[in-house]
CHARMM internal coordinates of N, CA and C (Angstrom, degrees):
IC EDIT
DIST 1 N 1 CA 1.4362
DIST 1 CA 1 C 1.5247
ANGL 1 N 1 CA 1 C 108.58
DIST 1 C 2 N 1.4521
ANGL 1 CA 1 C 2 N 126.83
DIHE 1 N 1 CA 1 C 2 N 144.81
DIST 2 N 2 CA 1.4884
ANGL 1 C 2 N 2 CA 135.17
DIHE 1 CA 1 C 2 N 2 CA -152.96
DIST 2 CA 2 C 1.4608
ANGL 2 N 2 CA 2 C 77.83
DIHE 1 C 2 N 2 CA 2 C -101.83
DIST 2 C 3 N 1.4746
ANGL 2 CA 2 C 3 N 128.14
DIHE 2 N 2 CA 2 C 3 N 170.84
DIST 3 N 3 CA 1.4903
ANGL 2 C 3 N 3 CA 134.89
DIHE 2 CA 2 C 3 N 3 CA 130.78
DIST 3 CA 3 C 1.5289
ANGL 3 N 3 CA 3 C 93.24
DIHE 2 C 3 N 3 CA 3 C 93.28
DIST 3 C 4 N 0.8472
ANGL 3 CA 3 C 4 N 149.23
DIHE 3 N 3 CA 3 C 4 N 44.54
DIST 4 N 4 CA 1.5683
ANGL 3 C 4 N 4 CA 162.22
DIHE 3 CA 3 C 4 N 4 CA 173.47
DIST 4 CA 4 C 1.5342
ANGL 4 N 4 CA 4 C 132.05
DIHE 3 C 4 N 4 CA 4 C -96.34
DIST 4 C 5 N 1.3826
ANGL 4 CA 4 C 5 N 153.35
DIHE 4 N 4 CA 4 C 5 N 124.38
DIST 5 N 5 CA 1.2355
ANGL 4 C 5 N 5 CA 144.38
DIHE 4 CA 4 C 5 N 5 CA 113.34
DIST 5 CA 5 C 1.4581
ANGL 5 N 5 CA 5 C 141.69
DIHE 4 C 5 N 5 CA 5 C -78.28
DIST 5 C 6 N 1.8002
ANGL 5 CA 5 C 6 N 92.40
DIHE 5 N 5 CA 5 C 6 N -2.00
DIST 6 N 6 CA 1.6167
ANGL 5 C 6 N 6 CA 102.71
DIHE 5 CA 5 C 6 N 6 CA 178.41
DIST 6 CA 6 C 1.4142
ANGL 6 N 6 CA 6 C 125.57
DIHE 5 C 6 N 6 CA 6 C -129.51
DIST 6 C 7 N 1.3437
ANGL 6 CA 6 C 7 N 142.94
DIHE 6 N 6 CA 6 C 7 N 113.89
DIST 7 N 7 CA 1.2018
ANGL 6 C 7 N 7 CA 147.88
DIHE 6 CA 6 C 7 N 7 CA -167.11
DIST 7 CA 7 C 1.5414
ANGL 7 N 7 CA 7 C 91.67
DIHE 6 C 7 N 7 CA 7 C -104.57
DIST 7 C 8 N 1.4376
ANGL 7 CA 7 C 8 N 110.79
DIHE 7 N 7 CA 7 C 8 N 140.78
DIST 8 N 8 CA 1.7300
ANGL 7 C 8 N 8 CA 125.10
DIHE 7 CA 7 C 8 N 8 CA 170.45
DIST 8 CA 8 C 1.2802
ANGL 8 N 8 CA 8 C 129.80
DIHE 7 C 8 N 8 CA 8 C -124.19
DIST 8 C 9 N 0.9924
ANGL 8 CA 8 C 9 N 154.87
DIHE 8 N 8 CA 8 C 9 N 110.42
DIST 9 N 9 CA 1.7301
ANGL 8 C 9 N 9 CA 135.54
DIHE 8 CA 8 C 9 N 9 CA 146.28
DIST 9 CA 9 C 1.1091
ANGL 9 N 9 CA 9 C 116.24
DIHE 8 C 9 N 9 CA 9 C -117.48
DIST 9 C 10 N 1.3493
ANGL 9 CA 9 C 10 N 132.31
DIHE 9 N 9 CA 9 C 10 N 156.90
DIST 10 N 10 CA 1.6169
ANGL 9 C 10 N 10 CA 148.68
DIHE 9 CA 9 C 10 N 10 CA -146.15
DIST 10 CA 10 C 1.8785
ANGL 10 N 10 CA 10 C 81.56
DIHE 9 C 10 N 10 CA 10 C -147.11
DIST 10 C 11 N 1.1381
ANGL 10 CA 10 C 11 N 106.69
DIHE 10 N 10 CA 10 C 11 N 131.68
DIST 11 N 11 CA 1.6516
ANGL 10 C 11 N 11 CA 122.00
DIHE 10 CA 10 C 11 N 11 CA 172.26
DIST 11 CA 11 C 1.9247
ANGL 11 N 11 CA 11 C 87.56
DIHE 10 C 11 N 11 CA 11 C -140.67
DIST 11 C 12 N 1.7526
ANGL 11 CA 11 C 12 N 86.85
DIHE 11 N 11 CA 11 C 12 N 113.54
DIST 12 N 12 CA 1.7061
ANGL 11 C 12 N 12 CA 99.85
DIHE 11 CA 11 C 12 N 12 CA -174.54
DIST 12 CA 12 C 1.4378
ANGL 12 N 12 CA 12 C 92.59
DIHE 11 C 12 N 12 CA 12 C -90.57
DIST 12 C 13 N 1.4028
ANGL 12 CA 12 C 13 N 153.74
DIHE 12 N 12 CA 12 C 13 N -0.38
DIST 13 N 13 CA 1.4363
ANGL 12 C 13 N 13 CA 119.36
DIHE 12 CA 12 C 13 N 13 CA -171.82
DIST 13 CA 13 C 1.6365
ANGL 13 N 13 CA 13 C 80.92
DIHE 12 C 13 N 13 CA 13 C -97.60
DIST 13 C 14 N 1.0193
ANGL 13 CA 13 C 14 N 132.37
DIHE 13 N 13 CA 13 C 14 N -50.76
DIST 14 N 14 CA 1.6467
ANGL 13 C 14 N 14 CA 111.30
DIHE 13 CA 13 C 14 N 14 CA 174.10
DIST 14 CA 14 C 1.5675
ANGL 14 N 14 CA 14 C 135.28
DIHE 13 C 14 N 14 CA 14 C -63.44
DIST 14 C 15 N 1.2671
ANGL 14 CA 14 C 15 N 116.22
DIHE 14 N 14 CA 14 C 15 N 2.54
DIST 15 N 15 CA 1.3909
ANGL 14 C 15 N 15 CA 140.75
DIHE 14 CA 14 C 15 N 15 CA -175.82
DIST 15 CA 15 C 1.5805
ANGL 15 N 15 CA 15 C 93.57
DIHE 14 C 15 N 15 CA 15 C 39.63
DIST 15 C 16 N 1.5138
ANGL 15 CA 15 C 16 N 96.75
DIHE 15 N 15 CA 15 C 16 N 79.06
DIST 16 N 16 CA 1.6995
ANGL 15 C 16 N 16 CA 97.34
DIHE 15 CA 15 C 16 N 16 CA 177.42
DIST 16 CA 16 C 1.4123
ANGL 16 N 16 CA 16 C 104.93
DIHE 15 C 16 N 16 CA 16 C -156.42
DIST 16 C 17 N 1.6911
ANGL 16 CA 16 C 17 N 117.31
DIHE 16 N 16 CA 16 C 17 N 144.68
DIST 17 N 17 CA 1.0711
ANGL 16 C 17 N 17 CA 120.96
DIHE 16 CA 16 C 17 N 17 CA -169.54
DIST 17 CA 17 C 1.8429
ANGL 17 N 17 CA 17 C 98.77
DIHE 16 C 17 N 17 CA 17 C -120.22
DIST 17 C 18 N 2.1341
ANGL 17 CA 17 C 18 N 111.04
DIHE 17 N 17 CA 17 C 18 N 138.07
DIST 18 N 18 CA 1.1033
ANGL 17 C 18 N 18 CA 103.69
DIHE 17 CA 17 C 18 N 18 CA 169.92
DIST 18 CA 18 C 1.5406
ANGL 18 N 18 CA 18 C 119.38
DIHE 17 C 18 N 18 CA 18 C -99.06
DIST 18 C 19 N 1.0710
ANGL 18 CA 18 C 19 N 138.66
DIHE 18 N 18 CA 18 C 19 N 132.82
DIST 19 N 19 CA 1.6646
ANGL 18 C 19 N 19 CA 115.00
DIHE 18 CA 18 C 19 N 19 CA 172.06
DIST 19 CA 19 C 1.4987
ANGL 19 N 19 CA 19 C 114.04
DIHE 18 C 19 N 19 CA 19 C -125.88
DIST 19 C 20 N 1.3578
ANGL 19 CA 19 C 20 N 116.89
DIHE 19 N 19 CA 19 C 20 N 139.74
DIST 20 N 20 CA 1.5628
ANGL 19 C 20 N 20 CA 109.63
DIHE 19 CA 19 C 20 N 20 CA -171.49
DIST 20 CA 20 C 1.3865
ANGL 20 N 20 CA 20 C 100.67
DIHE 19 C 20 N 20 CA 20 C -128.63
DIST 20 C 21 N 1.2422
ANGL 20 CA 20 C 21 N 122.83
DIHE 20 N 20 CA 20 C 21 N 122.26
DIST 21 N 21 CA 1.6433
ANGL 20 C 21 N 21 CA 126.15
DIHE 20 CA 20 C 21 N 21 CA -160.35
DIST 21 CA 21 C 1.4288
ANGL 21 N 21 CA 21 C 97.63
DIHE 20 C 21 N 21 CA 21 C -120.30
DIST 21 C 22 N 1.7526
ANGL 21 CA 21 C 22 N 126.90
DIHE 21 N 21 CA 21 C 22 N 145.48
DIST 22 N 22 CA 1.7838
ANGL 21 C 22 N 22 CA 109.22
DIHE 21 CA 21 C 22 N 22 CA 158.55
DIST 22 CA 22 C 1.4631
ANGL 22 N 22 CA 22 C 83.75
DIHE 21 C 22 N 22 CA 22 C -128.07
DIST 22 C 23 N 1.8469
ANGL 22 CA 22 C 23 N 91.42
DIHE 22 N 22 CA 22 C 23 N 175.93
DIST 23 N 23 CA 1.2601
ANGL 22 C 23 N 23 CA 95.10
DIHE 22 CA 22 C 23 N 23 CA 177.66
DIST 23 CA 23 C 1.5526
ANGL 23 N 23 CA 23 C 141.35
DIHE 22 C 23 N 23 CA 23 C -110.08
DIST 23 C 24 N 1.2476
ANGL 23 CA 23 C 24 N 90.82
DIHE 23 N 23 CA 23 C 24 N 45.33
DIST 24 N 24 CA 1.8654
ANGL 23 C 24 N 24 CA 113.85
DIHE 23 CA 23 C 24 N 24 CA 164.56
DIST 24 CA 24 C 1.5955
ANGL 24 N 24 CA 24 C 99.42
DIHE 23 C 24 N 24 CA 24 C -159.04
DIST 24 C 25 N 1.0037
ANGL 24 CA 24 C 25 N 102.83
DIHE 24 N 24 CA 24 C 25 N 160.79
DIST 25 N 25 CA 1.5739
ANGL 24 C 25 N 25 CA 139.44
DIHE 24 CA 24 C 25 N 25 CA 167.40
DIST 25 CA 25 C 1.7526
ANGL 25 N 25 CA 25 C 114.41
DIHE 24 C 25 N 25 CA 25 C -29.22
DIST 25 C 26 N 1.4021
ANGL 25 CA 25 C 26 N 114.88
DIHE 25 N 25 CA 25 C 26 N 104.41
DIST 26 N 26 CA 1.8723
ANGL 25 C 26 N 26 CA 91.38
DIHE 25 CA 25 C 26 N 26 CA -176.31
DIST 26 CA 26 C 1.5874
ANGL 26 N 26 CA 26 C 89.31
DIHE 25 C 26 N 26 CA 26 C -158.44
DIST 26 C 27 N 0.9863
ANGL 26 CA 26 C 27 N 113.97
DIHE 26 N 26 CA 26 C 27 N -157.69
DIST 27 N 27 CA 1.8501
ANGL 26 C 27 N 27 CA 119.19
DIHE 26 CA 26 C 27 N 27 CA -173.63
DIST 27 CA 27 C 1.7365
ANGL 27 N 27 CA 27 C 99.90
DIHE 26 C 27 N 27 CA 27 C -112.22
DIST 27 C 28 N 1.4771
ANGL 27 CA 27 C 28 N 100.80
DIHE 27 N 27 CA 27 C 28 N 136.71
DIST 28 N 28 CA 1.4590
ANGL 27 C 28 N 28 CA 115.35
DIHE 27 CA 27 C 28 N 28 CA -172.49
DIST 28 CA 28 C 1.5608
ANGL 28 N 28 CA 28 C 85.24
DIHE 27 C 28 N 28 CA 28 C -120.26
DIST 28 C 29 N 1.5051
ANGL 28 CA 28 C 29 N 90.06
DIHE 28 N 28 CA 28 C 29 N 162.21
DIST 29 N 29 CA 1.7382
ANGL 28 C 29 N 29 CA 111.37
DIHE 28 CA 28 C 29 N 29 CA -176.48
DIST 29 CA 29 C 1.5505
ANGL 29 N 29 CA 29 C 106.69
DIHE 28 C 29 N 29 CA 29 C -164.17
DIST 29 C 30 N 1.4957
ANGL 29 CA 29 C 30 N 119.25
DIHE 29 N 29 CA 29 C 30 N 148.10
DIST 30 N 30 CA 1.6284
ANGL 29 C 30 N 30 CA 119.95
DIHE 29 CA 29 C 30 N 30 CA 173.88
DIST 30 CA 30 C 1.2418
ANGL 30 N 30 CA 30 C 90.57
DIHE 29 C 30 N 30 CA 30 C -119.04
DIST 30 C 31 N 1.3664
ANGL 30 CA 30 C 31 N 102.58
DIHE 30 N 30 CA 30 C 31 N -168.88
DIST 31 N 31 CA 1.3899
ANGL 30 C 31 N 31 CA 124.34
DIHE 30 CA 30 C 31 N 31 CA 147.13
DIST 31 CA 31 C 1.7272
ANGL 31 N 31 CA 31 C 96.26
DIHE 30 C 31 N 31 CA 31 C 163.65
DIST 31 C 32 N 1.8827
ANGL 31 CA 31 C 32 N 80.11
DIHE 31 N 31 CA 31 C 32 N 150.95
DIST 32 N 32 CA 1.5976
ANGL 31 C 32 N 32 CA 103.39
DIHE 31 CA 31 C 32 N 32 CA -159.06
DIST 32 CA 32 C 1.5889
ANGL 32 N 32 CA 32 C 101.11
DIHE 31 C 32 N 32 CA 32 C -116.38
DIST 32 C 33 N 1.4321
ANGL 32 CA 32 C 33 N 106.81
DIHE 32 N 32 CA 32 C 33 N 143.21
DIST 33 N 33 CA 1.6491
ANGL 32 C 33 N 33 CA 132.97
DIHE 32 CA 32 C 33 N 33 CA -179.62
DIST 33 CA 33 C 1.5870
ANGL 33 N 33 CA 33 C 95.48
DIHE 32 C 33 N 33 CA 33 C -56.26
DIST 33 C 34 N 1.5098
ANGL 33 CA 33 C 34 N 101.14
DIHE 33 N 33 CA 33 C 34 N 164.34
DIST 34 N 34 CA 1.2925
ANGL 33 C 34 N 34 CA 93.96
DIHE 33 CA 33 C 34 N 34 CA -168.11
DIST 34 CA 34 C 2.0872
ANGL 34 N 34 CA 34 C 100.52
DIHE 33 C 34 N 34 CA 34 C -108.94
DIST 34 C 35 N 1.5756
ANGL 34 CA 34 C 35 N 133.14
DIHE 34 N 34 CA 34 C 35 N -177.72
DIST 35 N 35 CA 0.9570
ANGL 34 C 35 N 35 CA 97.73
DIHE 34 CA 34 C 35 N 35 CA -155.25
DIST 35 CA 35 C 1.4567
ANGL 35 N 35 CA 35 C 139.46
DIHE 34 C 35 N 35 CA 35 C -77.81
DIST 35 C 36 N 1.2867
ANGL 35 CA 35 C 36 N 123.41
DIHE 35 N 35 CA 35 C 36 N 6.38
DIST 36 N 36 CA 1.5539
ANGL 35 C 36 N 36 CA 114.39
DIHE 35 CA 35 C 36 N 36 CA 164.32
DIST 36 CA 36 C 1.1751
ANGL 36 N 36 CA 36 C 103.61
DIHE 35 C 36 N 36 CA 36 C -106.10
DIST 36 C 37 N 1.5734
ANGL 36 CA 36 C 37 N 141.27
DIHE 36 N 36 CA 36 C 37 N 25.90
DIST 37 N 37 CA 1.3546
ANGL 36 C 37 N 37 CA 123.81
DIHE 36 CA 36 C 37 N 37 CA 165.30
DIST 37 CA 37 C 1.7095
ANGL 37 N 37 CA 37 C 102.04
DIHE 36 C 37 N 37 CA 37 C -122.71
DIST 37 C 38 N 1.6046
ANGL 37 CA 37 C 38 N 119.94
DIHE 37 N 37 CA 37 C 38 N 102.73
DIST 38 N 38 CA 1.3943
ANGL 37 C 38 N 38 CA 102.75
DIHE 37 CA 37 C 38 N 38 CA 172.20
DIST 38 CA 38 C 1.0083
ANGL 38 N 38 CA 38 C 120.91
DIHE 37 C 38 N 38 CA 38 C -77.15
DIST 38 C 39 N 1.4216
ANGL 38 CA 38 C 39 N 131.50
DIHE 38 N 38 CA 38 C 39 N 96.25
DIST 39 N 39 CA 1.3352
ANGL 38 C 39 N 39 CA 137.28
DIHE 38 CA 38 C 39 N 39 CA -156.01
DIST 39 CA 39 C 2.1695
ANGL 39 N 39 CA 39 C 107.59
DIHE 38 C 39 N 39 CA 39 C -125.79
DIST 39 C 40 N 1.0096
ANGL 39 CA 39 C 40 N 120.70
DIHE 39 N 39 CA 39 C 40 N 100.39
DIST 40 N 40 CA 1.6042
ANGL 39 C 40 N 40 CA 97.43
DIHE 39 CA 39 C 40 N 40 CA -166.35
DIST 40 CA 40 C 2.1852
ANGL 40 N 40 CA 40 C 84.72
DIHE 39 C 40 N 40 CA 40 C -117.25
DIST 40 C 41 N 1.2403
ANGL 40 CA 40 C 41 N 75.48
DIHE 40 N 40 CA 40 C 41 N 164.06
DIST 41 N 41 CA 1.8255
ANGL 40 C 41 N 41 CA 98.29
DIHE 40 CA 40 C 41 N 41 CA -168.45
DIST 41 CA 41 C 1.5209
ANGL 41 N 41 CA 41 C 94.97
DIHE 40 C 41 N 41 CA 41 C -122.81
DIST 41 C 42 N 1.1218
ANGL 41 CA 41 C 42 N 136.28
DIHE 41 N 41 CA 41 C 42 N 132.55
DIST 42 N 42 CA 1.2768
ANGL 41 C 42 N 42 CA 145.09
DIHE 41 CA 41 C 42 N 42 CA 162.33
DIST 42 CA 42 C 1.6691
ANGL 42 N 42 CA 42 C 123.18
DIHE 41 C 42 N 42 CA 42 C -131.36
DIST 42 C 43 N 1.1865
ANGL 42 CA 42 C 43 N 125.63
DIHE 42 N 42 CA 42 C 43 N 131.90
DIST 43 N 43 CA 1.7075
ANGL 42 C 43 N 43 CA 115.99
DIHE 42 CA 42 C 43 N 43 CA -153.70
DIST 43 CA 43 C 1.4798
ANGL 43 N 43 CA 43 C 85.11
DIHE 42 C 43 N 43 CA 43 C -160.46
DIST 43 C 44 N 1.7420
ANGL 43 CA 43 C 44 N 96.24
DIHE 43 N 43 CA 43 C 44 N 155.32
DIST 44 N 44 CA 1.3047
ANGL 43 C 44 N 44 CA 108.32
DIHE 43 CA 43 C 44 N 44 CA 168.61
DIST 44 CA 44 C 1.7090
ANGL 44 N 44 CA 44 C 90.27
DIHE 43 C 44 N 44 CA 44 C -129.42
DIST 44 C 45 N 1.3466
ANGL 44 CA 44 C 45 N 103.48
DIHE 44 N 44 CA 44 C 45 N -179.58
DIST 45 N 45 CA 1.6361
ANGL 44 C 45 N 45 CA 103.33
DIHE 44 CA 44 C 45 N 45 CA -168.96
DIST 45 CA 45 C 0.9907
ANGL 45 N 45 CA 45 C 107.47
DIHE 44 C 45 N 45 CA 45 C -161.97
DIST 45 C 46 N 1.8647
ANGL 45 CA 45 C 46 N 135.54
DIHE 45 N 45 CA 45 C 46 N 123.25
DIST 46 N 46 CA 1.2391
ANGL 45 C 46 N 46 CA 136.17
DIHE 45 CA 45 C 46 N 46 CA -156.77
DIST 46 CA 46 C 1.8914
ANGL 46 N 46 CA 46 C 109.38
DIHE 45 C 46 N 46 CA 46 C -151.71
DIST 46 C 47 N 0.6299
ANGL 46 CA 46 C 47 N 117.07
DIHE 46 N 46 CA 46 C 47 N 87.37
DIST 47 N 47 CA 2.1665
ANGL 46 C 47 N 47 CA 114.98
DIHE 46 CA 46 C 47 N 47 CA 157.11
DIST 47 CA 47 C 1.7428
ANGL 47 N 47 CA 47 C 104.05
DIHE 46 C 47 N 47 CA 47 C -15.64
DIST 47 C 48 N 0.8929
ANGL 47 CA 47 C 48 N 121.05
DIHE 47 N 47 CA 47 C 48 N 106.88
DIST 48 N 48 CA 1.3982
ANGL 47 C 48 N 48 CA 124.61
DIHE 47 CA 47 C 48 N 48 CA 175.18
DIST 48 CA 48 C 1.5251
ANGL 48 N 48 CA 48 C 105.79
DIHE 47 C 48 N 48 CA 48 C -86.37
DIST 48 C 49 N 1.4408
ANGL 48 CA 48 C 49 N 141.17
DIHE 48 N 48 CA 48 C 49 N 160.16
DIST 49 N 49 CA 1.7662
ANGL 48 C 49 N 49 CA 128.07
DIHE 48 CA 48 C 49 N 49 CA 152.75
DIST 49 CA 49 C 1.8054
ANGL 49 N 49 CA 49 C 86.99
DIHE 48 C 49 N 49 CA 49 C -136.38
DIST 49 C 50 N 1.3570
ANGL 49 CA 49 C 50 N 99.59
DIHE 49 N 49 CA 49 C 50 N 164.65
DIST 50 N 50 CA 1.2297
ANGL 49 C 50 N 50 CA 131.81
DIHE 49 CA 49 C 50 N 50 CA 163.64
DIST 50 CA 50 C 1.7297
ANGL 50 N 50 CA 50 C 96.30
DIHE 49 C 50 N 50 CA 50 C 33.91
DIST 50 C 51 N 1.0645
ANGL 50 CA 50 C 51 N 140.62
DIHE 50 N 50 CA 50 C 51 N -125.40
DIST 51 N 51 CA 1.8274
ANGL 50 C 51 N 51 CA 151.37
DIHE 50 CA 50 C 51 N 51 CA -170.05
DIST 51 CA 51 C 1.4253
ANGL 51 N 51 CA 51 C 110.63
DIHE 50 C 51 N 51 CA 51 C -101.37
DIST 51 C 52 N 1.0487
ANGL 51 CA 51 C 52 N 111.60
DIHE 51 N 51 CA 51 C 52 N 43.88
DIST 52 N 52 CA 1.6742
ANGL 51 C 52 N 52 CA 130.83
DIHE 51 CA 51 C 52 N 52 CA -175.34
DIST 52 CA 52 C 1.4637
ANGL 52 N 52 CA 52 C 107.36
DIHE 51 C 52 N 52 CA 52 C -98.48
DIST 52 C 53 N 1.5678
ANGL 52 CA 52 C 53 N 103.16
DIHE 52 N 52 CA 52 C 53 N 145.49
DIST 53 N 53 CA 1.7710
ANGL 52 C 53 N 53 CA 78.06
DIHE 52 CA 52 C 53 N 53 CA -153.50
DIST 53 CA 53 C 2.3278
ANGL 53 N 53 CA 53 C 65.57
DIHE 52 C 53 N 53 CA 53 C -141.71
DIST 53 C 54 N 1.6587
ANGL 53 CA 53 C 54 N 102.77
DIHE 53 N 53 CA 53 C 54 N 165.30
DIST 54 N 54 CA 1.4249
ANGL 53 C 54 N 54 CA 109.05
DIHE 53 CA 53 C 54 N 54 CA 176.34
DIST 54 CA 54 C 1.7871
ANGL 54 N 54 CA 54 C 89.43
DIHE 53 C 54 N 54 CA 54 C -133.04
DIST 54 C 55 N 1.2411
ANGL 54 CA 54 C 55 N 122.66
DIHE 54 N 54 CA 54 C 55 N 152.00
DIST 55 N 55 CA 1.1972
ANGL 54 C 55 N 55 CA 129.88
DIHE 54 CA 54 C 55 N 55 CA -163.86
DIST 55 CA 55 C 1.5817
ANGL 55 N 55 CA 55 C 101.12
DIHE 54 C 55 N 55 CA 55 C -137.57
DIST 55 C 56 N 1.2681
ANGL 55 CA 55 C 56 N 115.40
DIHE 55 N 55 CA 55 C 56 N 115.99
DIST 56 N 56 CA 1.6161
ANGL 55 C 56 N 56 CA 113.88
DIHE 55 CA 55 C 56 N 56 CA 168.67
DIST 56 CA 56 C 1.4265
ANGL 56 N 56 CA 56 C 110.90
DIHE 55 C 56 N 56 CA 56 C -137.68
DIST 56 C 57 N 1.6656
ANGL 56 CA 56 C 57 N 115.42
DIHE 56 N 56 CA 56 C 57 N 171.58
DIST 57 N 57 CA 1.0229
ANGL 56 C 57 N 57 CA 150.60
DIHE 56 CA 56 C 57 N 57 CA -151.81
DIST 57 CA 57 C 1.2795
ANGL 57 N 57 CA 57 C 121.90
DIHE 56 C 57 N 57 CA 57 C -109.84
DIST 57 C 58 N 1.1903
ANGL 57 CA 57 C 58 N 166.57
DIHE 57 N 57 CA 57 C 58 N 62.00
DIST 58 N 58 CA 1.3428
ANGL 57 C 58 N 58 CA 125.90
DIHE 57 CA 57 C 58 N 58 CA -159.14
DIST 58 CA 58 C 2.1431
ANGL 58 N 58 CA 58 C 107.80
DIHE 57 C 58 N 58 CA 58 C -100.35
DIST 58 C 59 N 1.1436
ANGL 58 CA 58 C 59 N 127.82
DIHE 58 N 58 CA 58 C 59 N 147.23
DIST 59 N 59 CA 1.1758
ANGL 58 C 59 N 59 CA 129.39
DIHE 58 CA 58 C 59 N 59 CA -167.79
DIST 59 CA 59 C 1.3865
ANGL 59 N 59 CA 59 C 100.01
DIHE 58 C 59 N 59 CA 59 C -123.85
DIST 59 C 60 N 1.3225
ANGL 59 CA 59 C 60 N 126.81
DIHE 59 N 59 CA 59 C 60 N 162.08
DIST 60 N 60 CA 1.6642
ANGL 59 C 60 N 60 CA 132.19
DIHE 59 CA 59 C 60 N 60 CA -171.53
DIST 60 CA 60 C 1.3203
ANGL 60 N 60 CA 60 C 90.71
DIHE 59 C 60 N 60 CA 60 C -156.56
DIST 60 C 61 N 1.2291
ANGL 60 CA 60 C 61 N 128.67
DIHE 60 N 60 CA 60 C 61 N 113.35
DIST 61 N 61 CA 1.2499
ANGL 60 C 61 N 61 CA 138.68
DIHE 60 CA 60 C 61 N 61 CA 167.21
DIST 61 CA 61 C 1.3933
ANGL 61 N 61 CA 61 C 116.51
DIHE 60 C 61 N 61 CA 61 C -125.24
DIST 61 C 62 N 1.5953
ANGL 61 CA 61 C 62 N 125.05
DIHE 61 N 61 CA 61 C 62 N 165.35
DIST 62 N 62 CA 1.4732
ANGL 61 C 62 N 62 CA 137.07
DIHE 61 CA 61 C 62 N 62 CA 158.03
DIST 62 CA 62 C 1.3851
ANGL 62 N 62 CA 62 C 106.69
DIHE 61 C 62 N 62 CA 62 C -55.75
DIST 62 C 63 N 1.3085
ANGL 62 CA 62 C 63 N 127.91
DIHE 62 N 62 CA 62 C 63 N 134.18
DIST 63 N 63 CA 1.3364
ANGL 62 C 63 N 63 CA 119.24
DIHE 62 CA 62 C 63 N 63 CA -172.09
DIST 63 CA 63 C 1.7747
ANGL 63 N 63 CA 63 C 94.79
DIHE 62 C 63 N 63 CA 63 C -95.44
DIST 63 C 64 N 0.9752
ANGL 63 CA 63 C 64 N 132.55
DIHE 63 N 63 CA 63 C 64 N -63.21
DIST 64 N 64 CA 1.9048
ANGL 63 C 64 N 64 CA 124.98
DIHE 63 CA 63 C 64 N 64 CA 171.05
DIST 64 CA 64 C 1.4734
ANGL 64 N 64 CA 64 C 106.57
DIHE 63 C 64 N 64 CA 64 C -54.53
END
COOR INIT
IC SEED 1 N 1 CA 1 C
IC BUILD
């Protein structure tokens, strides 16, 4: 997805939420394991030029 600062996934058998935030505007993407590997991918994605720098977050919380 284009136009992004927030990437999400919720994995309910661990009642846990991932979130990966940066801090400007760039293209986010997941992708999820297939079914016996719970495996999730979360990325943000940005064109850098010259001393340009992208700054992110990642958070792990209880999802309830």
């Amino acid at each position: 997805m284009e136009n992004v600062q927030c990437v999400e996934a919720t994995i309910p058998q661990v009642d846990t939420r991932l979130s990966m935030r940066a801090d400007a505007v760039a293209i986010g993407y997941y992708r999820e394991g297939f079914s016996f590997s719970p495996m999730y991918t979360l990325g943000i994605r940005k064109t850098i030029k010259g001393k340009g720098e992208l700054r992110t977050w990642l958070k792990v919380a209880k999802a309830s």
